[in-house]
ROBA-662405 format. One record per atom (N, C-alpha, C): x, y, z. Coordinates in steps of 0.1 Angstrom, whole numbers, plus 5000, padded with zeros to 4 digits. Last residue first. Layout:
<torvos>
XYZ/...
</torvos>
This chain:
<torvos>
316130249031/316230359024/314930339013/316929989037/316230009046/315430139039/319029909019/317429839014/316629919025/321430069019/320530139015/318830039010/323329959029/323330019027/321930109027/323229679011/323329649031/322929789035/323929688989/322029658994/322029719008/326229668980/325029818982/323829778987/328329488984/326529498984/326029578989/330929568980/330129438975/328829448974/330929739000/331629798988/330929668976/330329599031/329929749018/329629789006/332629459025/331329389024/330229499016/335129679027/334429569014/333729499018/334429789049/334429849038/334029729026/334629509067/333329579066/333529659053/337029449060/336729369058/335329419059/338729729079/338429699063/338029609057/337429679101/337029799095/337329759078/339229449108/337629449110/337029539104/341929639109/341629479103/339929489099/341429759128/341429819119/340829739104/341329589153/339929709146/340529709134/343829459150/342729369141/341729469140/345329769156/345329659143/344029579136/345129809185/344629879172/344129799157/347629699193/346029639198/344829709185/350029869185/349429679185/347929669184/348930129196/348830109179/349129919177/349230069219/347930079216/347830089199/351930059224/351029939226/349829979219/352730269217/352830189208/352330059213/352030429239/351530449225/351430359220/352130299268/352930359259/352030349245/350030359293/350330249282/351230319272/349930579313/350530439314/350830339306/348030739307/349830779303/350630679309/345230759290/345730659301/347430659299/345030989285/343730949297/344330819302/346530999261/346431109269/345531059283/345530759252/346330749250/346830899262/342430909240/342430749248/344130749255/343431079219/342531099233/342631019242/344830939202/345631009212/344931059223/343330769188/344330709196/344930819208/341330989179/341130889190/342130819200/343131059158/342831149170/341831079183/345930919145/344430909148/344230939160/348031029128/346931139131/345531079135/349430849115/350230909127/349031029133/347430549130/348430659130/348830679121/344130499132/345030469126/346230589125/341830579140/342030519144/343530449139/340330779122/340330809135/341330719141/340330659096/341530749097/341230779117/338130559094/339230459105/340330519103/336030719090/336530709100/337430609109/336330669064/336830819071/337130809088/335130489061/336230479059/336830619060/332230539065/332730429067/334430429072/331730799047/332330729064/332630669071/332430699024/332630789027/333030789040/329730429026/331130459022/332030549030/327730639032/327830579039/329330509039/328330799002/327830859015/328330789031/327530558988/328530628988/328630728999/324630518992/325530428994/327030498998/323730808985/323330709000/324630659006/324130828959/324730918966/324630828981/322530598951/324130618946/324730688959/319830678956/320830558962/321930558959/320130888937/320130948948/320630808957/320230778913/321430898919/321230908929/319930408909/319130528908/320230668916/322730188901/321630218906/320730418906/324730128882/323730028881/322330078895/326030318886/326930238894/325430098893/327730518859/326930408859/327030318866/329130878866/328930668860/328230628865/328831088878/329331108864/329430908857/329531048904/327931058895/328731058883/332131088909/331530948907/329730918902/332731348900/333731208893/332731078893/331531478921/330831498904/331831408899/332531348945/331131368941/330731398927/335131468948/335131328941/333731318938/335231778950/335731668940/335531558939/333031768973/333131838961/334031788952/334931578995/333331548987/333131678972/337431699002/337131598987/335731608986/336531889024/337431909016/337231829005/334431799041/334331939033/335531939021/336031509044/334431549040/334831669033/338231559059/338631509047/337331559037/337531759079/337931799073/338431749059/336231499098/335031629092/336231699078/338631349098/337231289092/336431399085/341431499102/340731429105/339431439093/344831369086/343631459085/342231429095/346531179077/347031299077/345831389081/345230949080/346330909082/346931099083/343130999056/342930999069/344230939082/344730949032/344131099039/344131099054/344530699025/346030769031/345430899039/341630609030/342430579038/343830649044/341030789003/340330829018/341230769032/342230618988/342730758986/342130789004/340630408988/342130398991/342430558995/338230558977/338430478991/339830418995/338930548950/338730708961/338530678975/339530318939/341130418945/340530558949/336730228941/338130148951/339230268957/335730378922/335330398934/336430348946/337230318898/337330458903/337130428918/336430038897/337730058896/338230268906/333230098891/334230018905/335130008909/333830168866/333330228876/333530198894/336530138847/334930078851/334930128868/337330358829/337730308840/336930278844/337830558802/337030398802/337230328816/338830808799/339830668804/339030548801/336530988801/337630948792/338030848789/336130988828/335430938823/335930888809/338731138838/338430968845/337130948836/338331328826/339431308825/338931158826/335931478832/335931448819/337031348823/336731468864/335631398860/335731408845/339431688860/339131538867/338131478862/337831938851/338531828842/338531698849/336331978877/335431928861/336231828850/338232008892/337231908895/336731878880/339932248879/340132108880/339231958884/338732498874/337932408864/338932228872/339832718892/340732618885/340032558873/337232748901/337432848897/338932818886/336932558917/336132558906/336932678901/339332588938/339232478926/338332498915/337532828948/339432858941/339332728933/335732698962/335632758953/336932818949/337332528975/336432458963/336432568958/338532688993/339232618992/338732548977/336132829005/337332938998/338132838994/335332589021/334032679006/335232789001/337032549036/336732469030/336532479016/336532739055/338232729048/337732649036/334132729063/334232859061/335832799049/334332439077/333532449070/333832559056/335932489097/336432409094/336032439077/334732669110/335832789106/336232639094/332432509118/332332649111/333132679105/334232399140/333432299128/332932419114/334832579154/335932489151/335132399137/332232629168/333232749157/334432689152/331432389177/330832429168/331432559160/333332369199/333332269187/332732359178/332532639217/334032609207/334032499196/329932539215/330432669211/331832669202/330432379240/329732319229/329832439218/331832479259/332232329251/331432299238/329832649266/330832659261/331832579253/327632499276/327332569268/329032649254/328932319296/328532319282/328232359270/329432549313/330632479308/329832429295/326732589319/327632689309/328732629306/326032369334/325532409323/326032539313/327832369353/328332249345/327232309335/326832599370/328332599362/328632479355/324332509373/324632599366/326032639365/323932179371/324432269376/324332379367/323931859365/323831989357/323532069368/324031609374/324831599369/325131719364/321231509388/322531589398/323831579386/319531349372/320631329381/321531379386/318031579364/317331529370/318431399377/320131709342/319431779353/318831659366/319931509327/321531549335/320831599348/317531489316/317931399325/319331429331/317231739308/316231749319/317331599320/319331749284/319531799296/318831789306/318131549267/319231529277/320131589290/316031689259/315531569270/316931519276/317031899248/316431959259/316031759267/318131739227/319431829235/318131859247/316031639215/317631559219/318031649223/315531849204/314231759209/315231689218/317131929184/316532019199/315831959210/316731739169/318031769176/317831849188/314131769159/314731669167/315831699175/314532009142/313831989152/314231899160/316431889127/316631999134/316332009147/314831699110/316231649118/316531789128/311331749118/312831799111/313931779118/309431509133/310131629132/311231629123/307831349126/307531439133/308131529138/308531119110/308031249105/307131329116/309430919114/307930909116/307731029112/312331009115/311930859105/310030879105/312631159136/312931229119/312131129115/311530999161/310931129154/311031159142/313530809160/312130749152/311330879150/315830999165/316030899155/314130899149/314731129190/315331189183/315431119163/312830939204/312531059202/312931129194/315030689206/313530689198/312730799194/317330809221/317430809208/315830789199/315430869248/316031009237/316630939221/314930659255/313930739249/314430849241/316630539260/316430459245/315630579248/318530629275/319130689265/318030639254/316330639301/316830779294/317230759279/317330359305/315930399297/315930529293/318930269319/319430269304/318230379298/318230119343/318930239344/319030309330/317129879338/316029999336/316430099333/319429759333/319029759324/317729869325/320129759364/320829839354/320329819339/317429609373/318129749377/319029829369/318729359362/317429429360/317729569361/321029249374/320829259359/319729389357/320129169403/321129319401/321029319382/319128949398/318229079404/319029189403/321328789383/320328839374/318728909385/324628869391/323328749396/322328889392/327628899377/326228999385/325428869388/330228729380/329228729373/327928789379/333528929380/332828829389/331328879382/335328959351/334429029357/333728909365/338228849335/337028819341/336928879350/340828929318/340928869328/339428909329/343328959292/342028989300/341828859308/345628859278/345228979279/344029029282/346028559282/346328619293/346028789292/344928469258/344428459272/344628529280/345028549227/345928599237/345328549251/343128399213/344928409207/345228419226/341128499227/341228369229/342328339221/341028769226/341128689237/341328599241/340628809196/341628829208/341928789219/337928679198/338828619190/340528679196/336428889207/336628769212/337228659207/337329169195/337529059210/337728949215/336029069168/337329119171/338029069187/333529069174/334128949170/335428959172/333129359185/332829249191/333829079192/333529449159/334629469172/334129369181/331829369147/332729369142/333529409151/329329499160/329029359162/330629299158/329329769156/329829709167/329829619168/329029709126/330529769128/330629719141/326829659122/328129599118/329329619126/325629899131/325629749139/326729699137/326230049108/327030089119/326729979130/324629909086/326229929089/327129999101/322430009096/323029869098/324429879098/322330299101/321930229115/322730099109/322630439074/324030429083/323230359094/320030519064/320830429055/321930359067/318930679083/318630559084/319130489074/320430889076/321030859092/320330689089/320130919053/321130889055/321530849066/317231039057/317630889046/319030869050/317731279066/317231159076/317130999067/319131419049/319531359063/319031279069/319231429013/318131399026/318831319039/321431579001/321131459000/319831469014/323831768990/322431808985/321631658989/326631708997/325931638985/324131678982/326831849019/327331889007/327031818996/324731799036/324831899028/325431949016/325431499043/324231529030/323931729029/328331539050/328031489037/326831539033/327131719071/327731759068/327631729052/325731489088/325331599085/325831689074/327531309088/326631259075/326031379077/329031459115/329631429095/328731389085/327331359132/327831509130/328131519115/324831149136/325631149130/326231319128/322230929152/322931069150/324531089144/324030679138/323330779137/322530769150/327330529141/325630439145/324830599144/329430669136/329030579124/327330499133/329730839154/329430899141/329130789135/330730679174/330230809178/329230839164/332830449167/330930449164/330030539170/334930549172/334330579163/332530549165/335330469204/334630599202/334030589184/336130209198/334330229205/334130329202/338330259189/337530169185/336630209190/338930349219/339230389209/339130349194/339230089233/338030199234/338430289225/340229919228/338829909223/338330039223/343030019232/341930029213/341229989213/343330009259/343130159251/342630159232/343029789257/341829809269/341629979259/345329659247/343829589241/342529719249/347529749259/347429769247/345829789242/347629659289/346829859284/346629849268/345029399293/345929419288/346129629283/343029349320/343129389305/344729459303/342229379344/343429299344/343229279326/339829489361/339929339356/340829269350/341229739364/341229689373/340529479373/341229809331/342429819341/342229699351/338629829332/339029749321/340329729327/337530019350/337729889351/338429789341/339130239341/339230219354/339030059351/337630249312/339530229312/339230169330/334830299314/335530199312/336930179316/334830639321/334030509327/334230419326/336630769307/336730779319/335430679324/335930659277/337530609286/337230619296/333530759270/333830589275/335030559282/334831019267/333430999278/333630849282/336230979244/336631099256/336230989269/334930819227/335830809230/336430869245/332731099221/332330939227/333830839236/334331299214/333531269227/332631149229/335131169188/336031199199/335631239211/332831129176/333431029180/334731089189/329331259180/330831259180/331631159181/326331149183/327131189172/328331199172/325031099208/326131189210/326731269195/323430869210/322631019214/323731139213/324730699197/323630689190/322630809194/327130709213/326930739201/325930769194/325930529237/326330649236/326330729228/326130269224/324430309230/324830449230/328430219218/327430259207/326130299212/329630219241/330030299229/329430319220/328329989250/328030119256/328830219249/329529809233/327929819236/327629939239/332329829243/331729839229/330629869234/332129769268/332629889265/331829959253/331529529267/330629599278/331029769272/333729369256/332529389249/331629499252/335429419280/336229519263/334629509260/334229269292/334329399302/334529479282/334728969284/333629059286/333529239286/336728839278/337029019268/335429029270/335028609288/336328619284/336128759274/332128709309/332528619297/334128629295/331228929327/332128789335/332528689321/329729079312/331229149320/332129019327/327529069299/328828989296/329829029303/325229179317/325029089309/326029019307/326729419334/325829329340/325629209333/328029569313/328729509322/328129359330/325629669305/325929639292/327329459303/324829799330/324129749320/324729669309/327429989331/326829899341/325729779334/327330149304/328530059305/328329959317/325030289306/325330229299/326030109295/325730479331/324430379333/324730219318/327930599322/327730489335/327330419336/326930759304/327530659294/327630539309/325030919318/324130769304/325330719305/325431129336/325430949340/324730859329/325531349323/323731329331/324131159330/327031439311/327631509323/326131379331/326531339284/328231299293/328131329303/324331419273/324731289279/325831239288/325531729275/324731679281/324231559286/327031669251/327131729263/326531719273/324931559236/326231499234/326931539250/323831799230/323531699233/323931579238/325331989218/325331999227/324331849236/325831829192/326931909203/326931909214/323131899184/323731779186/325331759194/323432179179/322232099190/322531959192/325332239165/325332249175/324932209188/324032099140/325432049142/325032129160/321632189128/321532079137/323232049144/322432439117/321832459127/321632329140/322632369088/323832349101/323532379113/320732439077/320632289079/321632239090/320632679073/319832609086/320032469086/323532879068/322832769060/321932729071/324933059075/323933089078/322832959074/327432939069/327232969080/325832999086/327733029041/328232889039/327732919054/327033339040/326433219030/326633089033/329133439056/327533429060/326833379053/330833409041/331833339056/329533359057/330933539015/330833359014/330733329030/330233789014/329533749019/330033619018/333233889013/332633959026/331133929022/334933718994/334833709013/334133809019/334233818970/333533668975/333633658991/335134038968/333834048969/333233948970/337933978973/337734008982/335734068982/337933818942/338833748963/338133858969/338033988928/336933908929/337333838941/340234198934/339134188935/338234128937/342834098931/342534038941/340734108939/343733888900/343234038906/342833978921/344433638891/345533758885/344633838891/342733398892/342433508882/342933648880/345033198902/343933168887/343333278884/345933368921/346933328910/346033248897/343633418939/344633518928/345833448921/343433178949/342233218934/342533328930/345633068958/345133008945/344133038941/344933238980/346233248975/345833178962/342433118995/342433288991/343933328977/343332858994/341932878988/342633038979/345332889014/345432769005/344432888992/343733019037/344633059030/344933019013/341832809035/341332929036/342532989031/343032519047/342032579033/341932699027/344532669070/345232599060/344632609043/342432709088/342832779078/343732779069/341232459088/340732539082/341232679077/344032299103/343232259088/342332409079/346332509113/344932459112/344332449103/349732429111/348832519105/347232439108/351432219109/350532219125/349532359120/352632179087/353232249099/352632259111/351231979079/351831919089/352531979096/349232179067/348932059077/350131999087/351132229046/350632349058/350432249068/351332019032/352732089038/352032149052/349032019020/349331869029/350431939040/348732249006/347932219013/348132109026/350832168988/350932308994/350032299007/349431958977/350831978985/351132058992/347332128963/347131998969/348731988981/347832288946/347632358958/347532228967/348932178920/350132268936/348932278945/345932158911/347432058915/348232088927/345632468909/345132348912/345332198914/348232518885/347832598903/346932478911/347532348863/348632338873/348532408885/344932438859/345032318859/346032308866/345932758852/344932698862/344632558870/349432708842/347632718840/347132668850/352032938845/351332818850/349832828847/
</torvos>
């Protein structure tokens, strides 16, 4: 069998493991270690690449920001933002028709924007929204996919865990990419938005009205908010002003969200090691994800199959917008089997030298941007879409009164909404990258 062909198999071989429930990373990692003695017939060079690649791909500083944003994130959850968020957001439209669903959104994104994760955004908005979205008489279908829906825009409104990730592996400037990803991630909440409210008025009877705050109680919960805009303007307008290294920042964002947990009775010294620990485990779950990954490419390079791919598809004459489509279709089935961080580490190294490799009519580095933004755009409605959207099942676990399958109903027009964003995207690189 040639190289070419091991590299092939390993793809299946790879999908198989996954669904034995094998962990993605080490699914890679074996996958990886197994296909680069069968490409170069010794286990030697296998075992003088593993005892430095696990502190070469680990020690990198740029991953340094993943943790601190972790933990940040942590720390918003325990210090009453996403409360304050959802009361505020509640105060303004909570009495309109699929107010309370909107009140959700809003505060899914205000949350996201200091959290980066979407499965702890999701997590955290359920247990402050679902009660009332329930108790206003929301449908469980509609109440468990907004918010499940809400969580993605953990990662898609920057801070961002994954575009971390992309602009390492694409060698790309973080803080261009967090400020490429702010519009399109408006979009996005403004796109669930529309979603609502168009649901609600098909369906009447699947929500019901919040009695209308009187605008001296408005105020109050709008001051309540002020924590999160300082930490995101600290964190976000620091990289953008240059006053700190996305890193830095991150730190910057994790110590102001802990003085406000702290400073609401939210942090303790047993809620602050809980954190510390919660935040540990993601981060060695993101590592190992990372670690499987880099044994997984490098066994492909070591195949040459990335390289042929790219001669192969350039060959063909395939206009360039034709490729990009079926790597964004491709991202769709994936994410149906995979989550988001592990589709990243895993394709960006292959599809990355396929699509530089053409002529997208713009400069390589706005290429990379755009694509970039892409990338997660549509990585992350694998969050949201069965049989492996890990949102659905968070939201879905927190509320064991809606049966699943209502929530894959309500799911739909999000999903709907997500892919009429991809192709606006995909149409005008501008939206992308004019801020860039």
């Amino acid at each position: 069998m040639s190289s070419i062909e091991i590299g092939l198999w390993s793809f299946p071989v790879l999908i198989l493991l996954i669904f034995l429930r094998v962990p993605i990373g080490a699914a890679m990692l074996a996958t990886g270690v197994v296909g680069t003695y069968l490409v170069l017939d010794r286990w030697t060079p296998i075992m003088a690449q593993m005892k430095v690649l696990a502190w070469n791909t680990n020690a990198n500083y740029s991953l340094s920001i993943i943790p601190l944003f972790l933990l940040m994130g942590q720390f918003a959850a325990r210090g009453g933002m996403s409360q304050a968020l959802f009361n505020a957001a509640a105060a303004f439209v909570g009495h309109r028709k699929g107010g309370v669903a909107m009140a959700a959104i809003g505060a899914s994104a205000g949350f996201g924007s200091i959290c980066g994760s979407s499965l702890a955004t999701a997590a955290t908005m359920a247990q402050v929204a679902l009660p009332e979205l329930k108790r206003n008489g929301y449908a469980g279908g509609l109440a468990t996919a907004t918010l499940a829906a809400g969580g993605t825009l953990g990662i898609l409104i920057p801070p961002s865990v994954v575009l971390v990730i992309y602009a390492i592996l694409a060698e790309q400037n973080i803080a261009k990419l967090f400020l490429a990803a702010f519009v399109p991630g408006l979009i996005a909440a403004i796109s669930y938005l529309v979603v609502i409210a168009i649901y609600v008025r098909l369906k009447p009877e699947s929500a019901g009205q919040a009695p209308r705050i009187p605008w001296k109680d408005r105020v109050p919960a709008l001051i309540a908010v002020w924590p999160v805009v300082a930490i995101f303007f600290a964190v976000v307008g620091g990289i953008y002003l240059g006053w700190f290294t996305p890193t830095q920042a991150a730190a910057v964002g994790a110590v102001g969200a802990g003085l406000v947990a702290f400073a609401n009775g939210g942090l303790d010294r047993a809620s602050l090691i809980a954190c510390f620990k919660e935040t540990a485990v993601s981060t060695g779950m993101i590592f190992f994800i990372i670690l499987g990954a880099s044994v997984f490419n490098s066994f492909l390079a070591f195949s040459r199959l990335p390289q042929m791919g790219a001669e192969w598809v350039t060959a063909q004459g395939f206009a360039p917008m034709t490729v990009l489509i079926i790597i964004l279709l491709l991202y769709i089935i994936f994410g149906c089997i995979m989550d988001s961080l592990s589709m990243i580490v895993l394709t960006i190294p292959i599809f990355f030298p396929i699509v530089t490799a053409m002529d997208f009519g713009m400069s390589p580095e706005h290429f990379a941007i755009w694509f970039g933004i892409l990338v997660l755009m549509v990585a992350e409605i694998g969050m949201i879409t069965p049989p492996v959207g890990l949102n659905l099942f968070i939201i879905s676990a927190m509320s064991r009164d809606v049966p699943i399958r209502e929530t894959y109903k309500g799911i739909v027009p999000f999903v709907t909404a997500d892919v009429f964003r991809i192709v606006l995207l995909t149409a005008f690189p501008i939206i992308s990258i004019f801020l860039v």
